[in-house]
Structures are given as C-alpha cells and as structure tokens.
C-alpha positions as CSV (number, residue, x, y, z in Angstrom):
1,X,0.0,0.0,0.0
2,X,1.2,3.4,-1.1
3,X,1.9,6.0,2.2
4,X,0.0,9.2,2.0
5,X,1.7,11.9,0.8
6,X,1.6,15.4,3.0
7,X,2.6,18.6,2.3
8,X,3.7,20.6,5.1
9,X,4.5,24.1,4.3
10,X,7.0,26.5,5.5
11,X,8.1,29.2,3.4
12,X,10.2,31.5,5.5
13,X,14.1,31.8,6.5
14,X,15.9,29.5,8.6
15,X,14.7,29.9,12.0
16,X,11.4,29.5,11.0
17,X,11.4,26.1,9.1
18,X,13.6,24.6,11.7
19,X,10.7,25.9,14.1
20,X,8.5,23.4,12.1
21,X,10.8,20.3,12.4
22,X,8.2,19.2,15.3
23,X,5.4,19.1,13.3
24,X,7.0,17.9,10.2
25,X,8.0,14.7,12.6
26,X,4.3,14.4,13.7
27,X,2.7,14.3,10.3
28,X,6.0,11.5,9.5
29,X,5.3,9.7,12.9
30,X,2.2,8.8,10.8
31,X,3.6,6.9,8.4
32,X,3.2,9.6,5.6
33,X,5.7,10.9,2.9
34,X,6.2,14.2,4.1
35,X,6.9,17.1,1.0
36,X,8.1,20.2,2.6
37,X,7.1,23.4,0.4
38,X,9.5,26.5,1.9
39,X,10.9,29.5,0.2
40,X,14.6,29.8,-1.2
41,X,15.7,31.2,2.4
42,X,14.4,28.3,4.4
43,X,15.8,25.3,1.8
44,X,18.8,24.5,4.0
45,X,17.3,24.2,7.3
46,X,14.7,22.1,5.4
47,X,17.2,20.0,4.1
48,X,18.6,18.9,7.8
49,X,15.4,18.7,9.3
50,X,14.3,14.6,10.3
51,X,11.2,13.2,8.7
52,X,11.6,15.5,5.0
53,X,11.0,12.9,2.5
54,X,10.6,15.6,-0.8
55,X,11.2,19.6,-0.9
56,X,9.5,22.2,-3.5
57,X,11.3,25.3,-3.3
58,X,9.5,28.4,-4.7
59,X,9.8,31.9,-4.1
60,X,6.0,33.0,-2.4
61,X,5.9,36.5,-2.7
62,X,2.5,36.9,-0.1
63,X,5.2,35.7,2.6
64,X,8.8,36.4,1.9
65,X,9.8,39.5,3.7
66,X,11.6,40.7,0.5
67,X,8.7,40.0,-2.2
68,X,9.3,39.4,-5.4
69,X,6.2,40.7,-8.2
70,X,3.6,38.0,-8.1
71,X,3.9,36.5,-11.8
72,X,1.4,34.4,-13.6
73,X,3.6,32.1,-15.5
74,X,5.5,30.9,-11.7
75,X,2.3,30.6,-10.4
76,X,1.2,28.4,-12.8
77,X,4.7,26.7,-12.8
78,X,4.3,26.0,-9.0
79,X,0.6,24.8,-9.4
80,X,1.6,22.4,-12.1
81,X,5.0,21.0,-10.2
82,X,2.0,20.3,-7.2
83,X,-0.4,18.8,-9.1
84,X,2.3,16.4,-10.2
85,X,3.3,15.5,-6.9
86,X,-0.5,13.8,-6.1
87,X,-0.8,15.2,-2.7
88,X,-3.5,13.7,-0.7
89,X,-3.3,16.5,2.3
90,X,-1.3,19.4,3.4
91,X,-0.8,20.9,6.6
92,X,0.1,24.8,6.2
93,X,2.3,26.8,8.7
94,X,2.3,30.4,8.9
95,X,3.3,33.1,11.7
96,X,0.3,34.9,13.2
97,X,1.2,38.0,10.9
98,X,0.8,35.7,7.7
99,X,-1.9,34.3,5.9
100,X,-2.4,30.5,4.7
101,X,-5.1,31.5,2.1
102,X,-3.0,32.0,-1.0
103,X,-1.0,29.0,-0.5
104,X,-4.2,27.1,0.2
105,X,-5.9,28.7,-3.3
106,X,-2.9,27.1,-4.9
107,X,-3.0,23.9,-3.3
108,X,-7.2,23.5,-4.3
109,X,-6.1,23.9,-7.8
110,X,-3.6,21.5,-7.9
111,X,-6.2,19.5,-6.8
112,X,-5.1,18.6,-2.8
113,X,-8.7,17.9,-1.2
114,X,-7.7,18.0,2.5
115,X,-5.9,21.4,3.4
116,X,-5.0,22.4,7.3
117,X,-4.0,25.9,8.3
118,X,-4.6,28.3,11.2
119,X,-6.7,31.8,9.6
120,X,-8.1,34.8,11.0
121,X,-9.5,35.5,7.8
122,X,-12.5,33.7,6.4
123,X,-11.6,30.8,4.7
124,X,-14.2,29.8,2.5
125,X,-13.7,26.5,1.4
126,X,-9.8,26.8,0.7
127,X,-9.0,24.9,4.2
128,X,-11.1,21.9,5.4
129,X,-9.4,22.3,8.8
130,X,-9.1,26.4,10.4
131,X,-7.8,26.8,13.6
132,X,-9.1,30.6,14.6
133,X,-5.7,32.5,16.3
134,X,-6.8,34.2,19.9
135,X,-10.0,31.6,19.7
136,X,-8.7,28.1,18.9
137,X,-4.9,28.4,19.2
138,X,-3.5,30.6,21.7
139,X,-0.6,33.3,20.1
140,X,1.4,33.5,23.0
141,X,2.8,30.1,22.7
142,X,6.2,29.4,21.4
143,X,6.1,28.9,18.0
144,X,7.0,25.3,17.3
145,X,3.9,24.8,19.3
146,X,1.8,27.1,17.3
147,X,3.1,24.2,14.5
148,X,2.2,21.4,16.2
149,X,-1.4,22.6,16.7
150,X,-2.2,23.2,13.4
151,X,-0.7,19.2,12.9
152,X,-2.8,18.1,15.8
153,X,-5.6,19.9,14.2
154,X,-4.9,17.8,11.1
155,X,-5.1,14.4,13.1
156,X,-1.0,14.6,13.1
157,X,1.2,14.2,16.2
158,X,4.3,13.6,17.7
159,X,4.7,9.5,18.4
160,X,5.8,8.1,21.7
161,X,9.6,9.0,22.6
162,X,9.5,12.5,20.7
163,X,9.9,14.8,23.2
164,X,8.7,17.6,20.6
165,X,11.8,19.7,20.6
166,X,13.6,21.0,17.8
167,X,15.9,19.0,15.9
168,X,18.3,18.2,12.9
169,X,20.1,15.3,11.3
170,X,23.0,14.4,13.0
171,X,25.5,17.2,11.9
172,X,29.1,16.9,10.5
173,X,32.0,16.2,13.6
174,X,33.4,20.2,13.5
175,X,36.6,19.0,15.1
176,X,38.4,20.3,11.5
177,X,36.7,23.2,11.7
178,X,37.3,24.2,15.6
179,X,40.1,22.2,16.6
180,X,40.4,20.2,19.7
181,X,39.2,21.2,23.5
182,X,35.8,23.0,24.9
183,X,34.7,26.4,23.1
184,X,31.8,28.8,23.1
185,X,30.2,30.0,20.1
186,X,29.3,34.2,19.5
187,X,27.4,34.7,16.1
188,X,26.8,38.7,15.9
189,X,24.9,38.6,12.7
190,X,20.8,38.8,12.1
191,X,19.1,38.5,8.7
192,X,16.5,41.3,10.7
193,X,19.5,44.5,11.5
194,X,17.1,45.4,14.3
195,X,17.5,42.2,16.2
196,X,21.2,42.0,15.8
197,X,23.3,43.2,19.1
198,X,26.0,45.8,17.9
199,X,29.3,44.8,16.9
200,X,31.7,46.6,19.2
201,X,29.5,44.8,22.0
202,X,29.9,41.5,20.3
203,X,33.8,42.3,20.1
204,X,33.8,43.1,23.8
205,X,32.8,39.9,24.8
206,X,34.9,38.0,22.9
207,X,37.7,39.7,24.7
208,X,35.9,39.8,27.8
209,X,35.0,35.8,27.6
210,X,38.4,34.8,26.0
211,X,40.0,36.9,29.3
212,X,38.0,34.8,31.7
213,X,39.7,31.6,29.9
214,X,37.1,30.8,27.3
215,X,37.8,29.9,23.8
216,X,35.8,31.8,21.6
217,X,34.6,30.6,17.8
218,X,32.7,33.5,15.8
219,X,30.5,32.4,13.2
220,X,28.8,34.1,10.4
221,X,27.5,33.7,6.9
222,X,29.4,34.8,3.7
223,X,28.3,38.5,3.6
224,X,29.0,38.8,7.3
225,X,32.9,37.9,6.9
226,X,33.8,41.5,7.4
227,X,31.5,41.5,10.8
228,X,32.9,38.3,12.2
229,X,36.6,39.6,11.8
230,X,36.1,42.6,13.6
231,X,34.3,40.5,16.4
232,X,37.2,38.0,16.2
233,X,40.0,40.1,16.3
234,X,42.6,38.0,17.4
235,X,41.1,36.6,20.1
236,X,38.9,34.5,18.9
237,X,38.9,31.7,15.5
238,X,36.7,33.3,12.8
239,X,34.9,31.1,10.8
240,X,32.6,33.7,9.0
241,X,31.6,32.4,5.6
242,X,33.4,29.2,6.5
243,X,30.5,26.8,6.9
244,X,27.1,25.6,5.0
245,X,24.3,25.2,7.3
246,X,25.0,21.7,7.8
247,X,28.6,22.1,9.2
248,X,27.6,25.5,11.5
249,X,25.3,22.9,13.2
250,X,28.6,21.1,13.9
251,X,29.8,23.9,15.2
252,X,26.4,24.9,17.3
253,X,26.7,21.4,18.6
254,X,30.0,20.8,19.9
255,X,29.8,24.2,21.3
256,X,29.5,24.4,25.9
257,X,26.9,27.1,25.1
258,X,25.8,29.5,21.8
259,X,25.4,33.4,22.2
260,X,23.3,35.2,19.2
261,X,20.3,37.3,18.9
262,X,16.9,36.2,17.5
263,X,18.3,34.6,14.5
264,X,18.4,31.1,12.8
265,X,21.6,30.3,14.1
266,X,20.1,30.8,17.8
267,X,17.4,28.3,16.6
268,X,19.7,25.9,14.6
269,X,21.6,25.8,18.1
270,X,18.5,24.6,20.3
271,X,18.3,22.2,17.2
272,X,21.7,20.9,17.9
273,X,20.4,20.9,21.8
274,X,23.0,23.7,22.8
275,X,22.1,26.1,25.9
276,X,21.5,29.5,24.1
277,X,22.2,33.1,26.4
278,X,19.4,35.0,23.5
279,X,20.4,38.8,22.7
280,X,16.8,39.2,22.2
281,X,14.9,42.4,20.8
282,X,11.6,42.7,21.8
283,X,10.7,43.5,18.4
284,X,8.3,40.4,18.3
285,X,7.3,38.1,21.6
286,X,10.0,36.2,23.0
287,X,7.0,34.2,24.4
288,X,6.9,32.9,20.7
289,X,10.4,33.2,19.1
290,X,12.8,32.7,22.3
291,X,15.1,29.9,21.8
292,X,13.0,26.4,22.6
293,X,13.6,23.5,24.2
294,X,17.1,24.1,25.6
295,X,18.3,25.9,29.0
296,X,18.4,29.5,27.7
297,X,19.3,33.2,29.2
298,X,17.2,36.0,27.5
299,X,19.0,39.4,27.8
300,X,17.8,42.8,26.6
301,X,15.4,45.0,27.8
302,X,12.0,43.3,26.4
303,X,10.0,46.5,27.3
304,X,11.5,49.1,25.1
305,X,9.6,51.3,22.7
306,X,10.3,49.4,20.3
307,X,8.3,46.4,21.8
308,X,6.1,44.2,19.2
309,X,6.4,46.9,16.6
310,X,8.1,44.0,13.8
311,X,10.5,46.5,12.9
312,X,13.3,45.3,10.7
313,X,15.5,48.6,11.2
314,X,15.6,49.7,14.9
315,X,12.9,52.7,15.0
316,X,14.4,53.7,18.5
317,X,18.2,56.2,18.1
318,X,20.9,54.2,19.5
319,X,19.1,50.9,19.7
320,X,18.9,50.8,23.2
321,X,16.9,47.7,24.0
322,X,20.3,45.8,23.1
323,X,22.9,48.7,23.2
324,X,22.7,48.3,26.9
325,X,23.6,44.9,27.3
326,X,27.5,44.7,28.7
327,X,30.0,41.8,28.2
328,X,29.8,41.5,31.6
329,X,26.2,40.6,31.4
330,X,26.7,38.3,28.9
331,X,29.7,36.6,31.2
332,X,27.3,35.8,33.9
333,X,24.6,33.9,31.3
334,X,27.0,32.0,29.9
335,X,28.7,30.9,33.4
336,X,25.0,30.3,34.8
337,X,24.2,28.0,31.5
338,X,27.9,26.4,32.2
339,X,26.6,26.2,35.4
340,X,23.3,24.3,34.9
341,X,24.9,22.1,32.5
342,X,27.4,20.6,34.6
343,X,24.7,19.7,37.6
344,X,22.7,18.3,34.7
C-alpha cells in the first residue's frame, strides 16, 4: 500500500522552518511521505530537518519579507509542479502575521482535497481544517507549538519517545573546523538589523570571555565575513563564511553554550540541543520566538519602545533595548548555563 503523501508548508528563513521540524515529525510519525514546500531562504534548514522525504522550493511572494512581483507564469509553474506530486493533504504553517489563504488557493487547484492551516481571515472553502488564532490556538505560545497545533488539528502528532523539541540530522564532527578542546560559540549577525546586538559589543565579549579563559569561535554567513573579523580580532577563531548550514550545526553542537540574537543560528543551536544566552529584541514576543527547548538566558530590555512593533530597522536612536547589554552581562549567562549544564 502506497503512504500518504503530505505537504507541510513553511516558506520563511531558517529559524522559522527549523521551528517546524516538530510538526513535520508528527505528520512522519504517521507513516506519511512528508513534502516540505519552503521558500529559497528556508531550503537549508529544510534539508537537515528529520522526517523531509521531498522539498518544492519556490519563491512565495504573499510571505517572503523581500517580495518578489507576483507572476502568472511561476504561479502556474508551481501549481503544475503540485499537481504532479498527487498530494493527498497538506498541513500549512504560517506566523500569526501571515496568511495561509493563497498557498491554500494554490494547493485546491492543484487538486489537494484535505488542506490544514490556522486563519483569521474567512476561509471559505480553501481549508477543510481552520484553527481561529486568539479563539482556537493561543498566540502566546512558542512557536513550534503554534506548528504542532495546526498538525494536531490535522489528526498529526508527535509519536511516543519525541519529546517535541527542535531537531536536525546528526550534523558533521566540527573537530576540522574548531580544533580540539571546549569552546563557546558568539554569532553577531541577524538577517532582521534590528535584532542583531552591535558589533563593538559583540567584540567586547569576545575579549571579555576569552580573558575569563574561554575559547571563543565567531560564526557568520558569507556576507558577514567582514563583521565576524572585527568581532574576532585576534582573540577568537573566525569562521565567518566558513561553513554551510550543515557544518555550522557542527559547530552549534560541539559548542559548551551558543550566544546570538533572534536569528536562525540561535534556533539551529536549540536544534543541535545547545544552551542559548538570547540577545533578544523585543521587536516580536519572546513568548513565541525565544530559543526552545534548551536551557536559555534572554538578555535585553523586552519593554522598550520598540516592543512588538516588527520593525526590521531599529525605530528607536541608539538601539537601546540591546545597546545596553555589557559583556559582563553576557559573562554571567554563559557561566549560569555552564553552570546548569554541569549539575545536569
């Protein structure tokens, strides 16, 4: 007998399809063959994540935060490539800021007759399943939860054992990468500039930590190789633009404890089961976007002005809500998470 096939979309940036990973392992726990639709952003996180049988990978302009025009001909591209995939249900994952609908309207015309998704907006009969945000499904709740609702909705969830935290496929050893011995991990960078902490803070703490007898590993994509050498100095091993996804959640892994702002790194490391001290701007909840599942320390003043506004550039002069964060601050989270992890 053939398994069901199951869409479950995703089409955001890293953080937020490794956020998934829950429910995409409670709609496999079923015995399904789980295709993963996410946008080019998300593709490598998708790629690691347990349970991904398939991915379609298409730019969705009604969710990437950099939209590209809407064009007929892709539309019709991506409807086709879904048609010829014979789904027989899909489970659709959105933020609380996003909307399933148009995902859905492509999904009934490539002929999937179950849809799931969680819609303030009427539906009409694009989803079979609605979960109503602030009715059905709480928005408060950390956002791999928000997932796994929408699965449960579906009939999906997590089988015995899975304790429903994030996770990848087992990642490269980074011994050739980082070398032999215990080290911590400070990424600086953020896709979002207003949730990134500034860089002569980062580069504080590196000397700060590396003075109090840590050894420091900087990560950072390959446009942030300027940032991470600055932050690196020569205190600490700089491995910006050094690493695909894949071998940074090496790195995450084999780390004592991770130190980033609200960024997919911060959520590739609770993947990887690292703790995680979170430079976090209160520019969305950390209720719903804090690091999960792992022992964590949330620094950063979470009542600033700039408090659930979604900005992507810091609105407030001199970004204060992370601007007054000190190394010394930062010191004392990762000591308490080195702390908790050795009575563990």
């Amino acid at each position: 007998m053939t398994a069901r096939r199951v869409l479950v979309a995703r089409q955001d940036s890293v953080g937020d399809v490794l956020l998934a990973g829950p429910a995409v392992r409670a709609v496999a726990g079923s015995g399904a063959e789980v295709v993963m639709l996410v946008g080019p952003r998300g593709r490598a996180a998708a790629e690691l994540l347990p349970g991904v049988s398939l991915l379609v990978v298409a730019d969705c302009p009604w969710i990437d935060p950099v939209p590209a025009p809407v064009e007929a001909t892709e539309v019709a591209r991506l409807t086709a490539e879904l048609a010829g995939l014979r789904l027989d249900e899909a489970v659709l994952l959105t933020s609380f800021h996003q909307s399933p609908l148009p995902t859905a309207l492509l999904l009934r015309l490539a002929g999937v007759p179950h849809i799931a998704g969680a819609s303030v907006d009427y539906p009409g009969s694009l989803l079979d399943v609605r979960l109503r945000p602030g009715e059905d499904l709480d928005e408060d709740i950390p956002e791999a939860r928000r997932a796994l609702a929408v699965a449960a909705a579906a009939g999906f969830h997590l089988p015995p054992g899975d304790d429903g935290r994030l996770a990848v496929r087992p990642p490269p050893d980074p011994t050739a990468l980082v070398g032999a011995g215990p080290y911590l991990v400070l990424h600086p960078g953020a896709t979002v500039p207003a949730r990134a902490w500034p860089a002569e803070r980062c580069a504080e703490t590196v000397r700060a930590l590396t003075a109090a007898g840590h050894r420091v590993v900087v990560t950072g994509g390959p446009d942030e190789r300027a940032l991470t050498a600055a932050v690196a100095g020569r205190h600490a091993l700089d491995l910006g633009g050094r690493t695909t996804l894949a071998e940074l959640a090496g790195v995450l892994a084999g780390a004592d404890v991770v130190i980033a702002g609200n960024t997919g790194p911060a959520h590739l490391a609770a993947a990887a089961g690292t703790p995680v001290v979170s430079l976090f701007a209160p520019v969305v909840p950390a209720s719903r976007w804090a690091p999960y599942g792992v022992p964590s320390v949330l620094l950063g003043d979470q009542h600033a002005a700039c408090r659930g506004s979604r900005a992507r550039t810091c609105p407030v002069p001199g970004h204060p809500c992370l601007s007054g964060v000190g190394a010394d601050e930062v010191l004392a989270a990762v000591h308490r998470l080195l702390t908790v992890a050795g009575a563990a």
